[in-house]
N, C-alpha and C positions, 0 to 999 in steps of 0.2 A: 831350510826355510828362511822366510825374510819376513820381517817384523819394521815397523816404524814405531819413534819417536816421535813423542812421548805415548810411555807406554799408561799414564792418568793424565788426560788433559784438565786444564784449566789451576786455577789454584791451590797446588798442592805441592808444597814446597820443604826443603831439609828432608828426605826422604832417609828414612833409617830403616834393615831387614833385620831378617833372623832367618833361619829355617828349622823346622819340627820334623825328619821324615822327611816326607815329600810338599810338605806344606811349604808357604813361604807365608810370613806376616811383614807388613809395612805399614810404619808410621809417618803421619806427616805435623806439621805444626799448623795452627789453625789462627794466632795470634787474638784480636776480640774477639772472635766469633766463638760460640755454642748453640753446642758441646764442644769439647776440644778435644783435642790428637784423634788424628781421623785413624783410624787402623782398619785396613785392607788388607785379604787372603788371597792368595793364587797356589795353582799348581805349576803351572806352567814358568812365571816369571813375567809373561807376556800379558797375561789377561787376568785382570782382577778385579774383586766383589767388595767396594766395603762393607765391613761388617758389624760395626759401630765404632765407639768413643771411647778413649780411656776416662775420659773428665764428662761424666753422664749425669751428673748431679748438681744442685747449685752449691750443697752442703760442703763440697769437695775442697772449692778455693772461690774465692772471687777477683773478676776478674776487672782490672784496672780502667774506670772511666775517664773521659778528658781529651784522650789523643788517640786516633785511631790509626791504625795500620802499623803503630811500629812497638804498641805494648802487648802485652798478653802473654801466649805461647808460645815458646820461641826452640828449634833445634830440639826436638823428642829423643832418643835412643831406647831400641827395643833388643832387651836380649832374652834367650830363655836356658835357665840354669834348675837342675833339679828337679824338673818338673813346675816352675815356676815362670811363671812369663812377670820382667821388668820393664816398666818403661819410666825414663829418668828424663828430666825436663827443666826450664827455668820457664817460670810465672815472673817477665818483666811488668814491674811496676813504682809504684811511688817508694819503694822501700817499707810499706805500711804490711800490716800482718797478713801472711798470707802468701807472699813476694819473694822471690827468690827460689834456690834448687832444691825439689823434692822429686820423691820417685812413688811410684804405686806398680801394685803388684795383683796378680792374678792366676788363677787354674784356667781359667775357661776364657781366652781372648775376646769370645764374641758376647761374653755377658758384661755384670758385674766388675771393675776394678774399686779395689782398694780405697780408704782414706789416704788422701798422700803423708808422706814423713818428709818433715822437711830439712834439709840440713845444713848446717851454720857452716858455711864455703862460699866465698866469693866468686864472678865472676859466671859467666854463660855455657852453653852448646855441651852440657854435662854427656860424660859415656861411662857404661860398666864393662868393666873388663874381670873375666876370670880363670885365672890362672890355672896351669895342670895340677899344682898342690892343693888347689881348693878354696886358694885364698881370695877375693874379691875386693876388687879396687875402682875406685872412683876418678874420671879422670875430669876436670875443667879447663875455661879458658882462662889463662889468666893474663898478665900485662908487662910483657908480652908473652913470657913463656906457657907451652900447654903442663899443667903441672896434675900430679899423682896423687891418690893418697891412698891407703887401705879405708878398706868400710866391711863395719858387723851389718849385714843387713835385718839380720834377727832383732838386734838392739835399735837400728835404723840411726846408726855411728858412726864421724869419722874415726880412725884411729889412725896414731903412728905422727910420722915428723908428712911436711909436704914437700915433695920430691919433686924439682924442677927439669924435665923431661926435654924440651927442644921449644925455638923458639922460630922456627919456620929459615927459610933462605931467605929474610929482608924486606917478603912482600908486605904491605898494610893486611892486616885484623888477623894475624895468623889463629883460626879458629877449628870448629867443627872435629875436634879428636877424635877415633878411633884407633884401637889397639888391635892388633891381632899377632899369634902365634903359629911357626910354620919352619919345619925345618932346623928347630933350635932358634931362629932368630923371632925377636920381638920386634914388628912391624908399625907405624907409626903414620899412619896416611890423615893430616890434616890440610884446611883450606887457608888459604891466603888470597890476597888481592881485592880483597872484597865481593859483596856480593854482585857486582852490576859485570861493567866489560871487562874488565880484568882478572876475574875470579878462576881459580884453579885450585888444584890439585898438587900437593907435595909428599914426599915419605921420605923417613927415616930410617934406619935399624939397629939394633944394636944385641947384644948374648946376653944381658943383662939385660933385666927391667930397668933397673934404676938408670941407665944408661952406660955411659955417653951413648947418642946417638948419631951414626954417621949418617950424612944426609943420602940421598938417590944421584947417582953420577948423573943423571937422565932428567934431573924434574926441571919445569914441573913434569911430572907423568902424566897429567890431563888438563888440557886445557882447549878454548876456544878462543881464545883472545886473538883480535888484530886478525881475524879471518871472515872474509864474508861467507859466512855457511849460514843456514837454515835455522842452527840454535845455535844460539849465544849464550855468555853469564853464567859456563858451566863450573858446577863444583859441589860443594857439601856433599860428597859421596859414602855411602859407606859400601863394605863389602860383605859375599857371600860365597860359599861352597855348595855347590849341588850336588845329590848323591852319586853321581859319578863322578868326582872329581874336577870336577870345570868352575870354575871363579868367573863372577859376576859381579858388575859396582852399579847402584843405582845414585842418583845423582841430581840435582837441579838443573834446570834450563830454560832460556823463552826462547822465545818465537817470534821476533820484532818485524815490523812491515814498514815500508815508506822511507822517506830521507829527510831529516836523522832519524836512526830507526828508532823505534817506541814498539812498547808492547802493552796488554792490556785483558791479556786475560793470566797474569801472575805468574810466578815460577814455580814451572812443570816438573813434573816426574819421567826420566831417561832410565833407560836400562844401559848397559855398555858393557859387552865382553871383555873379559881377558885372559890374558893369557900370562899366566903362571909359571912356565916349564920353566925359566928363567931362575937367576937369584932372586932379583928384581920386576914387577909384575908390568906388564906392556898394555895401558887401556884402550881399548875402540881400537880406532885405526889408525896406529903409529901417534896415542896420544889424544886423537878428537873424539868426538861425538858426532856421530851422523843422524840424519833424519832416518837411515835406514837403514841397516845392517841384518847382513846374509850370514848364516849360521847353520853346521848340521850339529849345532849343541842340543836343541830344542824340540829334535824328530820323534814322535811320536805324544808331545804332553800334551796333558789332559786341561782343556778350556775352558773357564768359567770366567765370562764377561757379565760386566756389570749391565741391567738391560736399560738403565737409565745412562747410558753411558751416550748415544747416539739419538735418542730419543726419549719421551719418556713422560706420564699421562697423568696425572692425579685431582681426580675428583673429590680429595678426603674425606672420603666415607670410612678410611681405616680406624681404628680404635689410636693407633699413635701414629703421629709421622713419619713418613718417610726420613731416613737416614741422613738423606741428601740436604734436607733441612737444616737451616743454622739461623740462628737470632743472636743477636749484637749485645754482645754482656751477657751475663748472669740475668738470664728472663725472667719479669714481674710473671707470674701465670694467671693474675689475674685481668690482662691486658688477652687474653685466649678464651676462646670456650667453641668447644667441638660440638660442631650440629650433626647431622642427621646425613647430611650428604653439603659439605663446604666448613670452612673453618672460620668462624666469627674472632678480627681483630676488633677490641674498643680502644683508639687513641686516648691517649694521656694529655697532659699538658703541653708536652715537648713538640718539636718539630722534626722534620726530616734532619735540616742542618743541626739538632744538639748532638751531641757527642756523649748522648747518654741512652739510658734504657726507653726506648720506646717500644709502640707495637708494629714489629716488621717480623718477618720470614723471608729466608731468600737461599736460592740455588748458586750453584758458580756457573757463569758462563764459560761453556768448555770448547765452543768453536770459536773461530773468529764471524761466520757465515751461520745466520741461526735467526729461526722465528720460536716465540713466544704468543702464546694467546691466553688467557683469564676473562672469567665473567667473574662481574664485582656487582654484586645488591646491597646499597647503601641510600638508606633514606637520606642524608643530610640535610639537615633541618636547623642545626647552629652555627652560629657565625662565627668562622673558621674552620669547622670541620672539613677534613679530611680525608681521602682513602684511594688507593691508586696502585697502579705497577709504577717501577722505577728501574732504570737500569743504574746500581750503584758502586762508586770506588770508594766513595767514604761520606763523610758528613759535608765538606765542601766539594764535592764531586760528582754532580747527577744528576742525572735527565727522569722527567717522569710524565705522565698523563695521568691524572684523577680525576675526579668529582670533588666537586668543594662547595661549600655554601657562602657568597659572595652579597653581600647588602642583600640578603634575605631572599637569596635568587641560587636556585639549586642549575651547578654552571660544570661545564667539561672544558678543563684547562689541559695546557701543557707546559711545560717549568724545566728551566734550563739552570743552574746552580754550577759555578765555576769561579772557585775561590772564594774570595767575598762578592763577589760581581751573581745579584739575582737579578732571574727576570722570567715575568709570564709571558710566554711569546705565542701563545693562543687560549682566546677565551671565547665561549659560545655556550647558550642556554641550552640545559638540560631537560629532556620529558622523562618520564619515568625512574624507574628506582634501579632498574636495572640494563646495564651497559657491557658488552664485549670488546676490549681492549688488545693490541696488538703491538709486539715487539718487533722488528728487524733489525739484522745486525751486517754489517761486511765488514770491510777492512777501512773505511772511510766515514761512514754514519752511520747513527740510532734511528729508527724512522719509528713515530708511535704512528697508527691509525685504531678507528672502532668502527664497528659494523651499526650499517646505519638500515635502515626500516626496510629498506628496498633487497638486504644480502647482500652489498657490496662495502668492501672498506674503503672509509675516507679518510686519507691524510689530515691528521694533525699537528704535525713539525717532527722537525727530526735535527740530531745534536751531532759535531763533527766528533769521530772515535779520538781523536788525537788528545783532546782535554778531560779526557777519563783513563789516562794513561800512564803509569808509573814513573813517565818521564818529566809528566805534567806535573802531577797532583798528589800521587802513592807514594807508599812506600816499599814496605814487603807482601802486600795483598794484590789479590786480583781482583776483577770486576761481577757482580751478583745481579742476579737479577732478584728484584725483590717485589713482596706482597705491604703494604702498610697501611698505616692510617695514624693519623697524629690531631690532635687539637687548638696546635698552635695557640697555647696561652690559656685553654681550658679546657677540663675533659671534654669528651665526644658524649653524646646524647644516645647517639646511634652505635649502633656494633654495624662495622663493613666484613659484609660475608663474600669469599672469595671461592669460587670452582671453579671444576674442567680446566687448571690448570693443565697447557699442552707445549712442549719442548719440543725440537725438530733442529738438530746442528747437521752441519755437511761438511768436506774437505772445502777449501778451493781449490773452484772450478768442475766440483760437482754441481747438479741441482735439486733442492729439494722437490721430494716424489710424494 
């Protein structure tokens, strides 16, 4: 069979596995956004459900306000020992409580996780390893070397001296550790080069844990660098074993378009065979990633695709959110209140541009080719209120169309934000309380329009895709499309109630049906 890349589009990035059986579990990092660590099921490898959150509670940790896209949650690892599922992680922040490498644990992946333990070890991209005697170890990054230590997980402890493991072949950030056991040899597949065009793939080996470890005659063993393919920036992989014996690595990667390339819906989730029979293990094809790889590993598994994956409809009428949902920080909840059929935001003080808790919701934008539509009922009645769709990269990055209450005149703007440089670059008076708003997306611009009394959509401006782009503006996130409402300087009066939210992505040079 033949599958494409990526096998999770849009922002889902440090992809870490396990397998239970015939299950497979993956995590991603979710950096501000909540909930966090997205964790997705498949059978197949190919086609997956997320199924919720390791981090479901505000109680849990919180999560660092001020800068966006490069604090939060950073590199997950999921292993499952004993009947226990771990997932080990670093909360990047101000160094304040709460900050730093913890792990939480679980029976039941798709409920419930744990309080995390957090524990006093420097350094990022944590991994568990466990050994055939039973003993369980902690791995981190450190500077430069990837370094060891034992852990009582019962205690939720380091123990022992900290064992300096290898320090990569010379690239910058040598990070992202995992360990694995095969054959007698202890396996060492960490990331170097960084995360953008030069990120790859390296291993180690060695009969010993503690080491020395000899590096791969071959590495790096995956990479994309300095090639014009389809995805780029590949790396942070981890590996797995299917119950027949065939080795899998999933991975990072984008999708960049245009010259210089840029991308802008964040780094994706790749699947990439290999092949084992070796000492040393051989990734994708002679080393890359392709958009699409042909495989009789895969013949006969069983399907479960996510149905919001391609499209995808919510009128929220449900009792809780859809999954797909995330809000920016640790959510005020009382900035929310569920109606009857639509989700009532009341804006705060703040604005789109603060870099703090506001009232937003937002999906990832998973194509590059994609419409969005929302009906928004919002009386606006004070001056500066707020409420609107926005297509968002961060706090200084995004395009939107709302309703706003302008010198005491209820008005339909559209607002361009790029960097410090604002500007309304359309304004016109508003009748009524309620309006239908529209997204488009390609590889070139944002187009907002709204349906106007007659049934047809009129153009209200549109933003070029390039200054919402990781190359521009980002960091390690990708781009959302979001619900909001803010009071720019005083609360909102009005709650903006938002339905019939509707999703529609395509390949390019498909057309939407």
């Amino acid at each position: 069979m033949k599958y494409q890349n990526p096998i999770i589009t849009g922002f889902y990035p440090d992809p870490s596995i396990c397998r239970v059986g015939e299950d497979y579990y993956l995590v991603n990092s979710t950096f501000e956004f909540f909930p966090g660590v997205v964790i997705s099921h498949s059978r197949d490898l190919v086609h997956w459900k997320q199924i919720g959150h390791c981090i479901s509670r505000n109680a849990q940790l919180k999560l660092h306000e001020g800068t966006m896209n490069n604090t939060g949650i950073f590199a997950p690892t999921i292993r499952f020992h004993d009947g226990i599922f771990y997932m080990v992680v670093t909360n990047v922040s101000d160094h304040s409580e709460g900050s730093g490498n913890f792990y939480v644990w679980t029976k039941d992946p798709a409920g419930e996780w744990s309080d995390p333990v957090f524990l006093n070890t420097p350094g990022i991209d944590p991994s568990f390893f466990f050994d055939d005697d039973g003993k369980a170890y902690y791995m981190g990054t450190g500077n430069p070397e990837i370094y060891l230590r034992e852990i009582d997980l019962e205690k939720g402890e380091l123990t022992g001296e900290t064992i300096k493991l290898w320090a990569g072949t010379g690239g910058a950030y040598p990070e992202g550790p995992h360990l694995y056991k095969k054959n007698g040899w202890y396996y060492l597949l960490i990331s170097e080069g960084g995360t953008e065009r030069c990120h790859m793939l390296t291993m180690a080996r060695s009969r010993e844990l503690e080491g020395p470890y000899e590096p791969c005659p071959d590495n790096p063993v995956m990479t994309n660098r300095s090639l014009r393919l389809p995805i780029e920036s590949v790396g942070h992989a981890d590996l797995v074993e299917d119950a027949n014996g065939n080795w899998w690595a999933v991975c990072l990667g984008t999708r960049p378009f245009g010259y210089p390339p840029r991308h802008n819906l964040g780094r994706e989730t790749m699947l990439v065979p290999v092949d084992w029979s070796g000492e040393w293990p051989v990734f994708g094809d002679h080393g890359k990633v392709l958009e699409e790889f042909e495989t009789d590993k895969l013949l006969g598994a069983a399907k479960e695709t996510d149905a919001s994956e391609n499209s995808y409809f919510d009128d929220f009428s449900s009792e809780r959110l859809d999954l797909g949902w995330n809000y920016i920080y640790n959510p005020d909840w009382n900035l929310y209140e569920k109606k009857a059929k639509g989700i009532c935001l009341y804006g705060n003080e703040r604005s789109l541009k603060d870099p703090e808790v506001i009232a937003w919701i937002g999906r990832r934008q998973k194509h590059h080719l994609s419409e969005t539509k929302v009906t928004l009922e919002f009386p606006c009645c004070q001056e500066g209120e707020e409420a609107g769709l926005t297509i968002f990269m961060n706090n200084r990055h995004h395009y939107e169309a709302a309703l706003v209450c302008r010198e005491g005149r209820r008005k339909l703007v559209f607002k361009r934000q790029i960097g410090s440089l604002e500007k309304v670059e359309y304004e016109q008076d508003c009748v009524g309380e309620k309006i239908t708003l529209k997204l488009e997306s390609d590889l070139d611009f944002y187009r907002f329009s709204y349906l106007n009394n007659d049934g047809l959509w009129d153009k209200i401006g549109e933003g070029e895709v390039q200054y919402l782009t990781t190359e521009v503006g980002g960091h390690f996130t990708g781009n959302y499309i979001g619900l909001y409402s803010c009071g720019n300087g005083q609360k909102c009066r009005s709650g903006a109630v938002f339905t019939d939210f509707s999703y529609k992505g395509r390949k390019t040079g498909e057309f939407l049906k």
